[in-house]
N, CA, C and O atoms as a GROMACS GRO file, in nm:
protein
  188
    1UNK      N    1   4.759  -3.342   5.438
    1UNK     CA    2   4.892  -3.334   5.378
    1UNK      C    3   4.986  -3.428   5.454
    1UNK      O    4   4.962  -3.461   5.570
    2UNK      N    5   5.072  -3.463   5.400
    2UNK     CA    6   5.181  -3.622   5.436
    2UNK      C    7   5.292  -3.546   5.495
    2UNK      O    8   5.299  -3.429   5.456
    3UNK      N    9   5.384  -3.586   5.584
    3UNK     CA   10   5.476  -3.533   5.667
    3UNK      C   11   5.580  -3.546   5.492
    3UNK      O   12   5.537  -3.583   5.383
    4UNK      N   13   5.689  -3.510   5.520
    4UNK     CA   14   5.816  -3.473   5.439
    4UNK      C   15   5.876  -3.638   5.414
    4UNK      O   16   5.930  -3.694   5.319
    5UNK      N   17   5.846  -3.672   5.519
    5UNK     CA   18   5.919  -3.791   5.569
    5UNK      C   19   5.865  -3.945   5.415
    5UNK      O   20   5.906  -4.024   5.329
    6UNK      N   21   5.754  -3.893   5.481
    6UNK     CA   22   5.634  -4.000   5.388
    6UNK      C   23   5.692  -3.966   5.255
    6UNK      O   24   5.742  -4.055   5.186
    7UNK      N   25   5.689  -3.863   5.221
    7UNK     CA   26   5.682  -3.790   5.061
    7UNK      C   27   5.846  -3.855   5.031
    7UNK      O   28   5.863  -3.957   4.965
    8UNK      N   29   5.943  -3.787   5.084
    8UNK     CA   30   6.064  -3.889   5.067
    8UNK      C   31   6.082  -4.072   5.035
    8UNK      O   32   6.155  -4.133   4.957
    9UNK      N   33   5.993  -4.110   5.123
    9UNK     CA   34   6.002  -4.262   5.080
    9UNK      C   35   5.916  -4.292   5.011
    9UNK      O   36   5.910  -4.415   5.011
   10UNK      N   37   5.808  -4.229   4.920
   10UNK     CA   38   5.759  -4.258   4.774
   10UNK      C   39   5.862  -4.223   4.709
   10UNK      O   40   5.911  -4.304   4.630
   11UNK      N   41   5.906  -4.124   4.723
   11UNK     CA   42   5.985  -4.050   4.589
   11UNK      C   43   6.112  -4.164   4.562
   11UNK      O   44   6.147  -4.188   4.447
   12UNK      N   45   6.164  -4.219   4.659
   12UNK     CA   46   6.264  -4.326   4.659
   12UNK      C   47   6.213  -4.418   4.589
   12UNK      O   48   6.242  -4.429   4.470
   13UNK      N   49   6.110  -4.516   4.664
   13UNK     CA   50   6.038  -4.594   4.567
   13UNK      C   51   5.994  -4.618   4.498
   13UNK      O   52   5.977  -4.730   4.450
   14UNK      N   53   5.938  -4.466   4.451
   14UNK     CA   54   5.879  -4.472   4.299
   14UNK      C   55   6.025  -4.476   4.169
   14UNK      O   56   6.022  -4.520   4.054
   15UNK      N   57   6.157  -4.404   4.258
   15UNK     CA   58   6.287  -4.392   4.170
   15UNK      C   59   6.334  -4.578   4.106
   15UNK      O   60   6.355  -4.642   4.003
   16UNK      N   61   6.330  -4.593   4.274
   16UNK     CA   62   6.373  -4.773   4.228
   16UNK      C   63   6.258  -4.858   4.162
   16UNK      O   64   6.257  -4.980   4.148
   17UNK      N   65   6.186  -4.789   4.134
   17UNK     CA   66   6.106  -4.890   4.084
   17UNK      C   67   6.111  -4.869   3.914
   17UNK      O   68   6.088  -4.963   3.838
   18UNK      N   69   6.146  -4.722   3.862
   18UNK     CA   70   6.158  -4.703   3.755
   18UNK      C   71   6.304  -4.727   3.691
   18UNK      O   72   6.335  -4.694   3.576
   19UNK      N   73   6.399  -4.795   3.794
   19UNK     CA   74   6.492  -4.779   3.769
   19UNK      C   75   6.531  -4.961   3.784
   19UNK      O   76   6.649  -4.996   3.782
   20UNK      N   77   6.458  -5.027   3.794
   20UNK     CA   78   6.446  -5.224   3.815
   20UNK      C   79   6.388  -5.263   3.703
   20UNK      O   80   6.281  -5.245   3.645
   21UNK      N   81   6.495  -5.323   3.684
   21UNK     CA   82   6.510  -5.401   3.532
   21UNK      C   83   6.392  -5.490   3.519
   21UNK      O   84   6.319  -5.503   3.421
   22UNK      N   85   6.386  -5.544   3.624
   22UNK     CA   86   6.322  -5.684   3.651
   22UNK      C   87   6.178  -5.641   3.611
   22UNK      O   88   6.121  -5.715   3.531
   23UNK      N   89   6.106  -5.524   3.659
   23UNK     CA   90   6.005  -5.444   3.680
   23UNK      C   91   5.964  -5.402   3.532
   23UNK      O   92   5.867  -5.449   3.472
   24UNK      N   93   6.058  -5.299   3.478
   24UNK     CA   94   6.030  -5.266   3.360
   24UNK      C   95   6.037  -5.331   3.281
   24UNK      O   96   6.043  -5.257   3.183
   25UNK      N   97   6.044  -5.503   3.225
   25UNK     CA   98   6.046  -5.549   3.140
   25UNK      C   99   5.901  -5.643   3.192
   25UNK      O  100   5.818  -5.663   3.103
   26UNK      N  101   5.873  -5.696   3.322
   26UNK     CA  102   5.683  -5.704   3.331
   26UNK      C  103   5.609  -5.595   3.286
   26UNK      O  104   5.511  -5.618   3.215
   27UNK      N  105   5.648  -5.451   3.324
   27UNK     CA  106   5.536  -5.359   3.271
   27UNK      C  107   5.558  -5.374   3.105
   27UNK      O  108   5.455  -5.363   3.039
   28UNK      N  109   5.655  -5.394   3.048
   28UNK     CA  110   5.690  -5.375   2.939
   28UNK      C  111   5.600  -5.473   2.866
   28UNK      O  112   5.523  -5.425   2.784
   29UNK      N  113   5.600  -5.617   2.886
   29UNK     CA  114   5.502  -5.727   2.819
   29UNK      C  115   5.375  -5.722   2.898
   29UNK      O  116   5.276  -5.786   2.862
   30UNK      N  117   5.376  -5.665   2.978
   30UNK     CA  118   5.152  -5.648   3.000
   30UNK      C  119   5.104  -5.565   2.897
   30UNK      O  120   5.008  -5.580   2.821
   31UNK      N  121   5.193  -5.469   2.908
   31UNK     CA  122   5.150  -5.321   2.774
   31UNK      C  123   5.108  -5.418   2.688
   31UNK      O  124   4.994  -5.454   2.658
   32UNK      N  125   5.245  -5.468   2.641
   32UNK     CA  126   5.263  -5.507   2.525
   32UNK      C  127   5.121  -5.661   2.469
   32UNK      O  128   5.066  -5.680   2.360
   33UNK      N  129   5.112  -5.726   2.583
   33UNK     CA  130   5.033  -5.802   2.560
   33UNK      C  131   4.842  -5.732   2.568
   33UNK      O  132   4.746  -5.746   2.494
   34UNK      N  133   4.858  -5.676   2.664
   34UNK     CA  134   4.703  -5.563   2.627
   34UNK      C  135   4.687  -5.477   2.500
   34UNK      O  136   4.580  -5.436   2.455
   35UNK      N  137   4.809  -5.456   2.450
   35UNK     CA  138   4.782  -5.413   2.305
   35UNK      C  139   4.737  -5.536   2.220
   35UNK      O  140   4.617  -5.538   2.192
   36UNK      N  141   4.822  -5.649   2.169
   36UNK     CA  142   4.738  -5.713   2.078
   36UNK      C  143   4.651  -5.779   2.134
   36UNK      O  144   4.606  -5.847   2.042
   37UNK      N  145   4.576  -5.815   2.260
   37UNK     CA  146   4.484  -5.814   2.245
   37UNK      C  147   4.400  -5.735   2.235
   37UNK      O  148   4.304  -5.790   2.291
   38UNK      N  149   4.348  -5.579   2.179
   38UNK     CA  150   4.325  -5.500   2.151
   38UNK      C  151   4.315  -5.539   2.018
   38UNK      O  152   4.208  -5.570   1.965
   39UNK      N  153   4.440  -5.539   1.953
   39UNK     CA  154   4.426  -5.539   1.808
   39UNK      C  155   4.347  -5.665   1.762
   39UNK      O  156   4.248  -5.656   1.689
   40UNK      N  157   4.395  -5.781   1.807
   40UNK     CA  158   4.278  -5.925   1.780
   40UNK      C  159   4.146  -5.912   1.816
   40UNK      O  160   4.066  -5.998   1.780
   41UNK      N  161   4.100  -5.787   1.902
   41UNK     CA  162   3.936  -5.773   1.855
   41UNK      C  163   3.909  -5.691   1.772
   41UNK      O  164   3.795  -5.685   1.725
   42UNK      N  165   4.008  -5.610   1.733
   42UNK     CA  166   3.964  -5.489   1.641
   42UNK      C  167   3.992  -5.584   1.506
   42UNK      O  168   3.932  -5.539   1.408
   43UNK      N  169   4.062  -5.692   1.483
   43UNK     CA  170   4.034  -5.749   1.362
   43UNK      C  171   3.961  -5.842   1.305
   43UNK      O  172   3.928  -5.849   1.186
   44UNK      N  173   3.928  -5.937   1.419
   44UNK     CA  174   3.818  -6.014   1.387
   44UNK      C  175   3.678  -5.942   1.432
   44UNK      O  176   3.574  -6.007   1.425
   45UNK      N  177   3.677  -5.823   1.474
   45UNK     CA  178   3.527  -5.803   1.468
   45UNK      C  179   3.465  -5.699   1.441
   45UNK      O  180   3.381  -5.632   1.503
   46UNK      N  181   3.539  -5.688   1.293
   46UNK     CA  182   3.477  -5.623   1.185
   46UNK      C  183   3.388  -5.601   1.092
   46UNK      O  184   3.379  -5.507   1.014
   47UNK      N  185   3.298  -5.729   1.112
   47UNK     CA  186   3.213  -5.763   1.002
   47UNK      C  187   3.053  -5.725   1.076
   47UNK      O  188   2.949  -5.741   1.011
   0.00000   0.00000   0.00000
């Protein structure tokens, strides 16, 4: 088990990290780009 201390400075960092613009708009286009490529194999390889 992690001292209090430790657990505090995730909980911070995990806050600023959900809270950085900069951040959530990279996670935002990886999603976004791992989806269609997803969808461009599910359409050409159908046959």
């Amino acid at each position: 088990m992690s001292n209090p201390s430790t657990q505090d400075r995730r909980r911070g960092f995990t806050r600023f990290m959900r809270t950085f613009l900069p951040w959530q708009m990279w996670r935002f286009a990886m999603i976004n780009l791992k989806m269609m490529s997803l969808m461009r194999k599910s359409h050409h390889g159908g046959k």
